[in-house]
VOGUGU-61926 format. One record per residue: x, y, z of N, C-alpha, C, O in turn. Coordinates in steps of 0.05 Angstrom, whole numbers, padded with zeros to 5 digits, always signed. Atoms other than C-alpha are relative to their C-alpha. Layout:
N
XYZXYZXYZXYZ/...
END
This chain:
287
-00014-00010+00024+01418+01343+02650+00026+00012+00010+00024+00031+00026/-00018-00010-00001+01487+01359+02653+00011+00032+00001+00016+00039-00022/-00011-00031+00006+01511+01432+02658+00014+00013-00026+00039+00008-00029/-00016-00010+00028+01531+01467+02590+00025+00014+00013+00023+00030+00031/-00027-00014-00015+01607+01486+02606+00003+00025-00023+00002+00019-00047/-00010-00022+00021+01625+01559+02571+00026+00009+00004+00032+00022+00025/-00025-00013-00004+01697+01574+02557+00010+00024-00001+00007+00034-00024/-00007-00030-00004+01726+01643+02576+00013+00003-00026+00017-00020-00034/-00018-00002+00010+01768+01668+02521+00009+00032+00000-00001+00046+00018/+00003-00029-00003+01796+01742+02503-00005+00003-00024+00009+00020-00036/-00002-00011+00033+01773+01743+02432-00014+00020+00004-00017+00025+00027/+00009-00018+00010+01734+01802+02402-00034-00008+00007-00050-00007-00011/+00029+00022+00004+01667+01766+02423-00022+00021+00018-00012+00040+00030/+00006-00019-00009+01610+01802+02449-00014-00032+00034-00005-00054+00039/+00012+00012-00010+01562+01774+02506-00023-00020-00009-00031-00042+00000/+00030+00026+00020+01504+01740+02462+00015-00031-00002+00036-00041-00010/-00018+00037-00004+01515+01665+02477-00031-00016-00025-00056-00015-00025/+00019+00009+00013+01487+01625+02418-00014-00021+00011+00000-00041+00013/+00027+00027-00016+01428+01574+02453+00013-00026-00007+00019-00043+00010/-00003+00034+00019+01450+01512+02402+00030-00011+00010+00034-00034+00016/-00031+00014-00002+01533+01509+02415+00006+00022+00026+00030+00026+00029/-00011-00007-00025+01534+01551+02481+00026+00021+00000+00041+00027+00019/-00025-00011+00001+01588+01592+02452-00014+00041-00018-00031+00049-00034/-00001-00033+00001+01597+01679+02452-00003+00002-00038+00013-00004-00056/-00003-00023+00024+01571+01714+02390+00019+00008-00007+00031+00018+00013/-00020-00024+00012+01625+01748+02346-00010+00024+00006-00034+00026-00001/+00009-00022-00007+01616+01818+02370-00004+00018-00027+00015+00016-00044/+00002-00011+00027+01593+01860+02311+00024+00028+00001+00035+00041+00019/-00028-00019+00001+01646+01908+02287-00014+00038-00002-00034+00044-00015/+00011-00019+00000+01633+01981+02296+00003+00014-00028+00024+00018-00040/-00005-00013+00025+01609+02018+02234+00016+00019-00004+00026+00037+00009/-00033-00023+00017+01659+02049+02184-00011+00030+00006+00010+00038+00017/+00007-00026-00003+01627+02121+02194+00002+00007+00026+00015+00027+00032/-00008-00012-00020+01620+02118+02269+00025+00002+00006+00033+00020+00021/-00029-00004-00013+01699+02100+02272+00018+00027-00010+00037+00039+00001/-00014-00020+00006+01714+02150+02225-00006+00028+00011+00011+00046+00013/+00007-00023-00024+01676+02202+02265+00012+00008+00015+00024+00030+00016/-00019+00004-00015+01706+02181+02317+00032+00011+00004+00043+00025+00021/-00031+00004+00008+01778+02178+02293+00010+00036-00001+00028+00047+00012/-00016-00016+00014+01779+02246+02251-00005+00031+00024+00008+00052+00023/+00001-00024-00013+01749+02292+02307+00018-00006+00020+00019+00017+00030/-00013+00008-00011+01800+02261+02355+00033+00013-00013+00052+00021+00001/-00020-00010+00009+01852+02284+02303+00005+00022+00003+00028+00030+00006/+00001-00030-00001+01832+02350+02308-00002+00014+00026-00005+00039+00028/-00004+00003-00036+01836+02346+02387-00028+00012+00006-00028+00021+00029/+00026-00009+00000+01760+02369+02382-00015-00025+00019-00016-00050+00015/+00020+00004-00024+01713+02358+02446-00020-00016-00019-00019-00014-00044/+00024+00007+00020+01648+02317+02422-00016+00024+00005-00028+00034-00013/+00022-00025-00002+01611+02376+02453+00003+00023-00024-00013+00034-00040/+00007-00025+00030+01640+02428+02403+00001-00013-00026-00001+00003-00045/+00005+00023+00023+01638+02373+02349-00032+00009-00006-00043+00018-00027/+00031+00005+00006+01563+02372+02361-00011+00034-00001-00035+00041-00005/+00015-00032+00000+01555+02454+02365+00008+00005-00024-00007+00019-00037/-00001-00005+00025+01592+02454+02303-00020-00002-00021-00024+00011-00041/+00013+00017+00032+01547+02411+02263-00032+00002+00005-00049-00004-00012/+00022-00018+00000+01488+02440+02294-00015-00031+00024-00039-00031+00022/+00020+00016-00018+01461+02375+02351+00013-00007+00025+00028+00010+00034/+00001-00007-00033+01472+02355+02420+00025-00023+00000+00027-00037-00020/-00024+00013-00006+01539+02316+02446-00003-00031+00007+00012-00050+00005/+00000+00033+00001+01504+02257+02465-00006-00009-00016-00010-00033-00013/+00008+00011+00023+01484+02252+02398+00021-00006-00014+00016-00022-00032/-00025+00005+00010+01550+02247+02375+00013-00028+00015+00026-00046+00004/-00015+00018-00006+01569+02202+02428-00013-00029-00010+00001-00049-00015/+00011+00023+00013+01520+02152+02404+00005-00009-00023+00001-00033-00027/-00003+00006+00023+01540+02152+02335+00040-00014+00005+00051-00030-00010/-00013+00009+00004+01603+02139+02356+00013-00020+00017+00037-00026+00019/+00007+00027-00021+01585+02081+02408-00004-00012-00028+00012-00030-00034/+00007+00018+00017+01555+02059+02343-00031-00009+00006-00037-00027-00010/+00026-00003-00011+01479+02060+02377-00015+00014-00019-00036+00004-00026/+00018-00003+00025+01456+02105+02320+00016+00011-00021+00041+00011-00021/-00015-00015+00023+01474+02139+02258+00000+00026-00008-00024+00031-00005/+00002-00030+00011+01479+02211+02231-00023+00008-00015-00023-00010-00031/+00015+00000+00027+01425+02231+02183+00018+00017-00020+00036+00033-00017/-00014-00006+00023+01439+02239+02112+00013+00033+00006+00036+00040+00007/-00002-00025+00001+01431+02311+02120+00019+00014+00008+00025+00037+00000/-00026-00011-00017+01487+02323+02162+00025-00008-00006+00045-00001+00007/-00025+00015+00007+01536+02282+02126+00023+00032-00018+00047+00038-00019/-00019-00021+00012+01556+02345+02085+00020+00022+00016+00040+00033+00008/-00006-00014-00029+01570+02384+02152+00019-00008+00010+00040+00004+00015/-00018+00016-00019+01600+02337+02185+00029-00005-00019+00049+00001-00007/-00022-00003+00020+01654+02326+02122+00008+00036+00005+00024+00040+00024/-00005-00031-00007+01661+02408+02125+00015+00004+00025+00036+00017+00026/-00020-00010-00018+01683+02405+02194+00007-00020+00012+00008-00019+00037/-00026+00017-00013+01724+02348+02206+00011+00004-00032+00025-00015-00038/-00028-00002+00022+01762+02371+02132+00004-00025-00010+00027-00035-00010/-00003+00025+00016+01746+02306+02097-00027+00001-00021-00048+00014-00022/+00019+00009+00029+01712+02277+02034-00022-00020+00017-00016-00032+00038/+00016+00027+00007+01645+02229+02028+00013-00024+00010+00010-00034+00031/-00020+00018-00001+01702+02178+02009+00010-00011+00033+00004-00033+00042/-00010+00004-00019+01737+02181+02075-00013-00005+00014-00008-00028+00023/+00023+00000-00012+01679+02189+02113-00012-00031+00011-00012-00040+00034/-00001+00032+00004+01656+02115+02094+00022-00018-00007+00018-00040-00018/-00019+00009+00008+01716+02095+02086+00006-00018-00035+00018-00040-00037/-00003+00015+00028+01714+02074+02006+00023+00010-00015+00032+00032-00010/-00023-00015+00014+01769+02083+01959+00011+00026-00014-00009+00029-00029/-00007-00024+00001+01797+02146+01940-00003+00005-00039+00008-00005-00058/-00008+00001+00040+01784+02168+01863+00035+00030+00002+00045+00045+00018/-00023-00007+00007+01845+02194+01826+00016+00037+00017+00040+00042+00022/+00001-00014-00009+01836+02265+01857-00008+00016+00024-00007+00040+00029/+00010-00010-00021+01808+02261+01920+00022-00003+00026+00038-00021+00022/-00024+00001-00022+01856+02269+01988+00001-00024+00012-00021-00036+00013/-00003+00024-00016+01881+02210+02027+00002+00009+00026+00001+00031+00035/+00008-00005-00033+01879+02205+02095+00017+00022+00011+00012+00042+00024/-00013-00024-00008+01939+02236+02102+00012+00028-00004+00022+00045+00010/+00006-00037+00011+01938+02298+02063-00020+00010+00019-00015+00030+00032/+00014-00013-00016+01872+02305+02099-00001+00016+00032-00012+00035+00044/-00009-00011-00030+01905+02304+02167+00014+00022-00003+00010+00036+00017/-00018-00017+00008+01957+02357+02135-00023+00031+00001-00020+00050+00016/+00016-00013-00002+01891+02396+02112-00015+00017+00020-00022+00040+00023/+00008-00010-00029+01868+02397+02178+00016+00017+00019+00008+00034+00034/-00017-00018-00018+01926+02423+02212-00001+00028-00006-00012+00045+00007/+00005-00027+00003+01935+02482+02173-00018+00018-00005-00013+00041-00010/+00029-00013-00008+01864+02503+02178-00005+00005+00038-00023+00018+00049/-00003-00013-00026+01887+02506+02255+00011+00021-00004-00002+00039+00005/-00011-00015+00003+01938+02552+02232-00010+00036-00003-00029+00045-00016/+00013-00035+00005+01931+02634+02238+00006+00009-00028+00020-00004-00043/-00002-00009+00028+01929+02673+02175+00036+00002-00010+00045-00006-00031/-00018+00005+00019+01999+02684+02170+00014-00021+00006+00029-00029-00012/-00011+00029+00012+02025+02622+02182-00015-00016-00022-00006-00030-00040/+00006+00011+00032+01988+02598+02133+00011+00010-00019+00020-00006-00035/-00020-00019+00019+02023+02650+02090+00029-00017-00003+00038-00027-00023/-00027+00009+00003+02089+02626+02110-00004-00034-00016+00009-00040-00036/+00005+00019+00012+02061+02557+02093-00002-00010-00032+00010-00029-00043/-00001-00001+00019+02040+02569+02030+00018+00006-00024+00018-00005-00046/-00026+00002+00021+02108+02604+02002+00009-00019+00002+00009-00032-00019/-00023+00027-00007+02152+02546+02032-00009-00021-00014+00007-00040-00017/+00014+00028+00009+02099+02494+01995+00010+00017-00027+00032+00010-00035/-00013-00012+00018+02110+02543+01934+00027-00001-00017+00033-00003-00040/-00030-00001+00010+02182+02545+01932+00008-00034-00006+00022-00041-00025/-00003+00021+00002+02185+02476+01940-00001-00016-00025+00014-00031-00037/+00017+00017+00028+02140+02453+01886+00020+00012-00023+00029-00005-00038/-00017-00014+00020+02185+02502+01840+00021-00014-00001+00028-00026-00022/-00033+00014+00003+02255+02475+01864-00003-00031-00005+00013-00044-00018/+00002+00029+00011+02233+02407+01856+00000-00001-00033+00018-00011-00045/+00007+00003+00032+02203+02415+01779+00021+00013-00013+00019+00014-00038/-00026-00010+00016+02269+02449+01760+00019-00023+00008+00034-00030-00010/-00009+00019+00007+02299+02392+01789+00008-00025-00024+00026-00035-00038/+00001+00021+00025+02272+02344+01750+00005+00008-00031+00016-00007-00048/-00013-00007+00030+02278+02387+01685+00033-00002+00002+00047-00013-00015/-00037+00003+00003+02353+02391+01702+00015-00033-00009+00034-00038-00023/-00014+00023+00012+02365+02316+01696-00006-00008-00026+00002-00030-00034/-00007+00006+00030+02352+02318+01624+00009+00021-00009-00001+00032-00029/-00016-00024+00017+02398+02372+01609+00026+00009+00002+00027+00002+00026/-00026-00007-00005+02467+02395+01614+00008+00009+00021-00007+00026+00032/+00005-00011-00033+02494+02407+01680+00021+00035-00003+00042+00040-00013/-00020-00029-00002+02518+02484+01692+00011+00005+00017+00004-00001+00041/-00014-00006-00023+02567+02512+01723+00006+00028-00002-00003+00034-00024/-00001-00029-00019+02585+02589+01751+00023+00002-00002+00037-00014+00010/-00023-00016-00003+02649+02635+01731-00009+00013-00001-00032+00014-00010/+00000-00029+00000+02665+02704+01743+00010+00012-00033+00033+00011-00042/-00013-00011+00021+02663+02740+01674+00011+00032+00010-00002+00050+00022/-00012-00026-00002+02708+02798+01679-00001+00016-00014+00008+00008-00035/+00007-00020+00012+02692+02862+01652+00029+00009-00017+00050-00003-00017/-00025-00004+00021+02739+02897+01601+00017+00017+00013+00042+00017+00013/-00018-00021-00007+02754+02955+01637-00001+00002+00029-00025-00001+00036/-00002+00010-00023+02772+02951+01712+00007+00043+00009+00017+00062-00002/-00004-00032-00010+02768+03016+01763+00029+00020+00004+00051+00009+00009/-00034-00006+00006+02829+03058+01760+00001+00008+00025-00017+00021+00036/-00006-00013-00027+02868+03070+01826-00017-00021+00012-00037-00008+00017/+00012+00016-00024+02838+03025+01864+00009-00030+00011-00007-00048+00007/-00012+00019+00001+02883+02971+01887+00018-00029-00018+00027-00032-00041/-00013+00020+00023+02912+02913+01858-00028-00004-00021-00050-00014-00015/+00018+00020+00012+02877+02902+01796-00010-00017-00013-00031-00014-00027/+00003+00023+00003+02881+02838+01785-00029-00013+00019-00045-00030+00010/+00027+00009-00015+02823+02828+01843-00027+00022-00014-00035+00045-00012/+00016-00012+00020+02772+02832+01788-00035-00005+00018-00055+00005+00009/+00022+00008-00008+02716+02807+01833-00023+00026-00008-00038+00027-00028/+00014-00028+00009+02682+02879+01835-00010+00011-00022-00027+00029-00025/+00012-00013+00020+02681+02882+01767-00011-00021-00020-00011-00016-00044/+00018+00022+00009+02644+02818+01747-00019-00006+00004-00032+00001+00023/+00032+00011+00002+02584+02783+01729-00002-00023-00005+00016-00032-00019/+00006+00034+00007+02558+02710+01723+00005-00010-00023-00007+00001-00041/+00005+00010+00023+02572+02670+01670+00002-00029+00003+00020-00041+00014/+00009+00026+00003+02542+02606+01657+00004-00016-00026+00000-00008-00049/-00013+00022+00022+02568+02548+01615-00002-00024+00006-00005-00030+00030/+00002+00031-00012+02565+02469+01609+00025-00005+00011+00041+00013+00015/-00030+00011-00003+02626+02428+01629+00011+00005-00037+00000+00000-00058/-00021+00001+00021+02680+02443+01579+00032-00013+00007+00039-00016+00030/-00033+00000-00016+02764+02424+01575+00006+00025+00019-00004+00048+00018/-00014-00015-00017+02795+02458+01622-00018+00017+00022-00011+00037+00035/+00029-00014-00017+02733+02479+01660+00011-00001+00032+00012+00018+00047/-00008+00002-00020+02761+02444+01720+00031+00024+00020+00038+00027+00044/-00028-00027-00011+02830+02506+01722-00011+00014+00001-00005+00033+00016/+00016-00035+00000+02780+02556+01708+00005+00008+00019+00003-00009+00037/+00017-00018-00018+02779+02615+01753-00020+00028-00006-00031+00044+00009/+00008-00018+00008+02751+02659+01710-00004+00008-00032+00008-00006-00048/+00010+00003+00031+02724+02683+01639+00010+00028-00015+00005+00049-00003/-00003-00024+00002+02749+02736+01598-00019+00005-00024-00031-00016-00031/+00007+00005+00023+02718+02757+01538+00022+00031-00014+00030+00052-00005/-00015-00012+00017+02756+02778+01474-00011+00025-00018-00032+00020-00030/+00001-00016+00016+02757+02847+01438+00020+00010-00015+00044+00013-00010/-00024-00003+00016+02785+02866+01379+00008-00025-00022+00003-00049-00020/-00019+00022+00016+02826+02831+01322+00021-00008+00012+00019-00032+00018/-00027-00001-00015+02890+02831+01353+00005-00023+00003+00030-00024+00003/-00016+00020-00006+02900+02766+01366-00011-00025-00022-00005-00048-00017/+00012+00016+00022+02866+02729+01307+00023-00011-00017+00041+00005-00021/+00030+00017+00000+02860+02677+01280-00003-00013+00021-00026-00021+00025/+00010+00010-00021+02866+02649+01342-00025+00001+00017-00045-00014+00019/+00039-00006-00005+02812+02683+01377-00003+00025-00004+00015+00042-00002/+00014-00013+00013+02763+02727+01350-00015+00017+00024-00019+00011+00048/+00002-00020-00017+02739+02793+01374-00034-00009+00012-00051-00014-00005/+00025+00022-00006+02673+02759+01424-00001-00024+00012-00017-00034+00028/-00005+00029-00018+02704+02697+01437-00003+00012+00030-00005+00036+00036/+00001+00010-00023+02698+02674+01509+00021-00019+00004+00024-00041-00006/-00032+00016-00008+02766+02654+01542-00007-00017+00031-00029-00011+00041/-00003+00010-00020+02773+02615+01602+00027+00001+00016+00045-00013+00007/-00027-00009-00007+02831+02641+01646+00004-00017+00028-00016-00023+00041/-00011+00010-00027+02869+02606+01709+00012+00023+00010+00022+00040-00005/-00017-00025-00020+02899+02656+01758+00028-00006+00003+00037-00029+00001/-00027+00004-00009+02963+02661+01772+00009+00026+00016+00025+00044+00010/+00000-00034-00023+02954+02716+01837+00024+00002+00013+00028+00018+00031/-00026-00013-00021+03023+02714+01862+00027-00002-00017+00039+00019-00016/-00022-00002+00015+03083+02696+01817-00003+00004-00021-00027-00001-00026/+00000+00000+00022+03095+02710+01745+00004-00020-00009+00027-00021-00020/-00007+00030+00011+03092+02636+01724-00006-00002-00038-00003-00023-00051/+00004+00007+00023+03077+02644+01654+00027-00006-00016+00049+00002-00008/-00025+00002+00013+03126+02621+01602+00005+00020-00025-00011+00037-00032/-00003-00018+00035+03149+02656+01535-00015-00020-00015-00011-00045-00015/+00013+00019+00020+03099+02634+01486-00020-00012+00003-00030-00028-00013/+00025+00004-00011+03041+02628+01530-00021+00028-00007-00015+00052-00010/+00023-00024+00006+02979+02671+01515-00005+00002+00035-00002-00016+00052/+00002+00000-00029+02960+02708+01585-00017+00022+00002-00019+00035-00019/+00025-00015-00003+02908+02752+01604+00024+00022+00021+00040+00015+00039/-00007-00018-00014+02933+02818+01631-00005+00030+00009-00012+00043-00011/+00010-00017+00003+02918+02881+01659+00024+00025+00009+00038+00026+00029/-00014-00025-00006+02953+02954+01643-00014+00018-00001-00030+00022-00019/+00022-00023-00002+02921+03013+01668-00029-00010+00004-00034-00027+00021/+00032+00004+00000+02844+03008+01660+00003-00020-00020-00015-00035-00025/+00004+00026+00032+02854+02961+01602+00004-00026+00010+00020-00029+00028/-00007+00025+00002+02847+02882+01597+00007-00011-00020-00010-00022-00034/-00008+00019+00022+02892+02851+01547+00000-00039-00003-00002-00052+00018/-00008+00021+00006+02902+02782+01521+00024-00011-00017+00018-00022-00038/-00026+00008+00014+02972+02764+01495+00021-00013-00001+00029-00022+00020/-00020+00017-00009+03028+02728+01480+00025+00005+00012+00044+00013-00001/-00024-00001-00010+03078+02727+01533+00028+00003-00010+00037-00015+00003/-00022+00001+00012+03148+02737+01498+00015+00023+00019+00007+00043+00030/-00022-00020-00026+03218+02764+01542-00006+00032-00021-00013+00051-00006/-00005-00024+00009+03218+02826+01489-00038+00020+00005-00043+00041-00007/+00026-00006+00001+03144+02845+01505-00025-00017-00001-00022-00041+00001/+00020+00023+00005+03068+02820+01494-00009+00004-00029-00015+00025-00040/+00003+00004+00029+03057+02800+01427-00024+00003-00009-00034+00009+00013/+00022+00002+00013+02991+02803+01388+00007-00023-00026+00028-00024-00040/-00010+00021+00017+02978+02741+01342-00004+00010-00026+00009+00001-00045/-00005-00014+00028+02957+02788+01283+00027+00013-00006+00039+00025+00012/-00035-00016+00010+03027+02816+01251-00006+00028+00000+00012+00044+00007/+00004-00027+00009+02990+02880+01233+00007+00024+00031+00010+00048+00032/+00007-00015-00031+02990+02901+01314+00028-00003+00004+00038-00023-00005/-00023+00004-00003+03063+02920+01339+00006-00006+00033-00010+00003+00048/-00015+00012-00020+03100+02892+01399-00005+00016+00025+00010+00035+00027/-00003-00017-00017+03074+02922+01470+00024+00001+00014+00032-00021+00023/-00014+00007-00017+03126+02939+01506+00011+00030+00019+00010+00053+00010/+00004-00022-00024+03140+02986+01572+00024+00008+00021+00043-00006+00027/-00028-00010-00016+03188+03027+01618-00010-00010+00019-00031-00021+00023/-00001+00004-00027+03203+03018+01681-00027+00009+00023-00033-00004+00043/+00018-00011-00016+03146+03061+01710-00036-00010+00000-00054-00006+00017/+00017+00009+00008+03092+03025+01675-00010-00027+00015+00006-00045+00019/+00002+00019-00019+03053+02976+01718-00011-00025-00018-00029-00011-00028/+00005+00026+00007+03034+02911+01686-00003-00026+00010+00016-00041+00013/+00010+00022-00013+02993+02856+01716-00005-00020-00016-00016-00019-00038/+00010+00033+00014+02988+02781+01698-00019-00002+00023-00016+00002+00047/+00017+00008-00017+02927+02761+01720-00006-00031-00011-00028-00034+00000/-00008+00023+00009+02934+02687+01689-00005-00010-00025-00005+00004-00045/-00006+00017+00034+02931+02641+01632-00012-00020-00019-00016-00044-00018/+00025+00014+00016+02890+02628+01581-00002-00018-00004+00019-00026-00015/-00001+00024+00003+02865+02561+01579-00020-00010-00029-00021-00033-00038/+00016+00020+00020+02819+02547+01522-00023+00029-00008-00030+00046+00008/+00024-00012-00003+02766+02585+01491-00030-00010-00004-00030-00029-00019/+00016+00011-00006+02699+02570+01501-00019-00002-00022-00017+00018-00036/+00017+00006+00026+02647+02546+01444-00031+00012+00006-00045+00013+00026/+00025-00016+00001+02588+02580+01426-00021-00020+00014-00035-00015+00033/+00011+00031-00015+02556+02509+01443-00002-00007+00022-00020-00022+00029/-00003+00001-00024+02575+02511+01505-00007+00020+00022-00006+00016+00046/+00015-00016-00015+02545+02570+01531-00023-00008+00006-00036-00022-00010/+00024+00021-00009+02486+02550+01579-00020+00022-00011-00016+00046-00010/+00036-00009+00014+02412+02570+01545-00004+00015+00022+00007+00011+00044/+00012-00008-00022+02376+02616+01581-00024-00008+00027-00031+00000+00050/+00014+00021-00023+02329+02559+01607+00012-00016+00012+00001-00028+00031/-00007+00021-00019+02379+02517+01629+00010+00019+00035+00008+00010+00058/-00007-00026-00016+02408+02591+01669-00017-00008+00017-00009-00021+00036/+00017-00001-00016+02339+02592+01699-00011-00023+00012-00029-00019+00028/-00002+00010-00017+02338+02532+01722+00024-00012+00019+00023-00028+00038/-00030-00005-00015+02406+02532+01749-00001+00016+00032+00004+00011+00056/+00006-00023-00021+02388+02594+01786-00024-00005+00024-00024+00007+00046/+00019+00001-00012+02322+02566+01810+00013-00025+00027+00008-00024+00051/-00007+00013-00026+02357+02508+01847+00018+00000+00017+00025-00018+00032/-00028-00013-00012+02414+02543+01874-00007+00015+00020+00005+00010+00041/+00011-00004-00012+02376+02583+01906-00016-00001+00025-00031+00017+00031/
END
């Protein structure tokens, strides 16, 4: 009888030679539980020996399970999930329901359960803040986008340098895009009749600077400051005007200091002031 010839190959094949066609067994594949055994205490850079003191049995009992020689008992499956920081699911590798972790959250899980108490701490705000500045994100794209001037207070400190540099004596104010939003440098708000009907004592002005020359013209409204006071008026060579008739003509000696601090561009619509939720989330992703 002729000699049965057997061909070498490098497949996945085990040693078992079938009798009938002389050819290598498919090697059976190692079960889903021992690989994941395997796999997840490997993730966790865990010895099989403290694997197996963890879960309460001996290291060569581990290594067999994850030869694939035997299996876990049931009893230990809950253990064994506990301390490799995985689900059932994972475990056997079956699909994940809507709420349970995927592999790689689980690996995430696992790390910071290496972590000391307060890094975990730090962990936890930074995941915190996150989750926040994102969900204000997304509220922000359905809503008006805001933007940030200096409103200037009415009355500015006396003696204390130029003061026109109102920075010191301002506070935030938040608004959508409006005209002239892009000259803004700053917001005044209006008190008084005095310059009505134009604007009303309350309005919200929008001012451009003008910090070094007197560029205004005759006949421009201009934001200015004498003494502790902030006016709003109309530029004219004989003085600053008020647009009510009833208010008379300021006008000043030589010794009197008088600052242009610039020129009113528009005033701003009640409409156009940002909500206090769009504020807070303005603030939240600015931050």
């Amino acid at each position: 009888m002729s000699r049965r010839k057997i061909e070498r190959d490098t497949t996945n094949k085990g040693n078992v030679i079938d009798m009938k066609t002389g050819e290598r067994v498919e090697q059976p594949s190692l079960p889903i539980i021992c690989d994941r055994i395997r796999f997840y205490r490997k993730n966790q850079s865990m010895e099989q020996k403290a694997f197996a003191e963890k879960i309460g049995t001996q290291a060569n009992t581990v290594n067999n399970w994850e030869k694939g020689r035997s299996r876990p008992d049931v009893s230990l499956l809950p253990v064994i999930c506990d301390v490799l920081g995985i689900t059932l699911q994972q475990l056997f590798g079956l699909e994940a329901s809507g709420d349970a972790l995927t592999e790689r959250e689980a690996n995430l899980v696992s790390q910071y359960r290496q972590l000391n108490k307060g890094d975990q701490y730090t962990v936890d705000t930074m995941v915190r803040t996150m989750v926040t500045v994102d969900q204000a994100r997304k509220q922000q794209k359905s809503r008006r986008k805001v933007y940030e001037l200096p409103l200037v207070d009415r009355s500015l400190a006396a003696g204390v340098g130029d003061p026109t540099e109102y920075k010191g004596s301002s506070s935030p104010f938040y608004l959508y895009d409006v005209p002239w939003l892009d000259r803004a440098d700053c917001v005044f708000k209006v008190n008084g009749d005095s310059m009505e009907p134009e604007y009303h004592s309350g309005d919200y002005v929008l001012i451009e600077r003008i910090p070094d020359a007197p560029e205004l013209k005759h006949g421009e409204i201009g934001a200015f400051a004498i003494g502790n006071e902030l006016y709003i008026k109309e530029f004219q060579e004989d003085g600053l005007h008020s647009l009510n008739t009833k208010y008379p003509v300021m006008t000043f000696d030589d010794d009197t200091k008088v600052y242009l601090i610039g020129r009113v561009l528009n005033v701003v619509d009640q409409k156009d002031i940002a909500t206090d939720e769009d504020v807070r989330l303005y603030q939240t992703v600015k931050e």
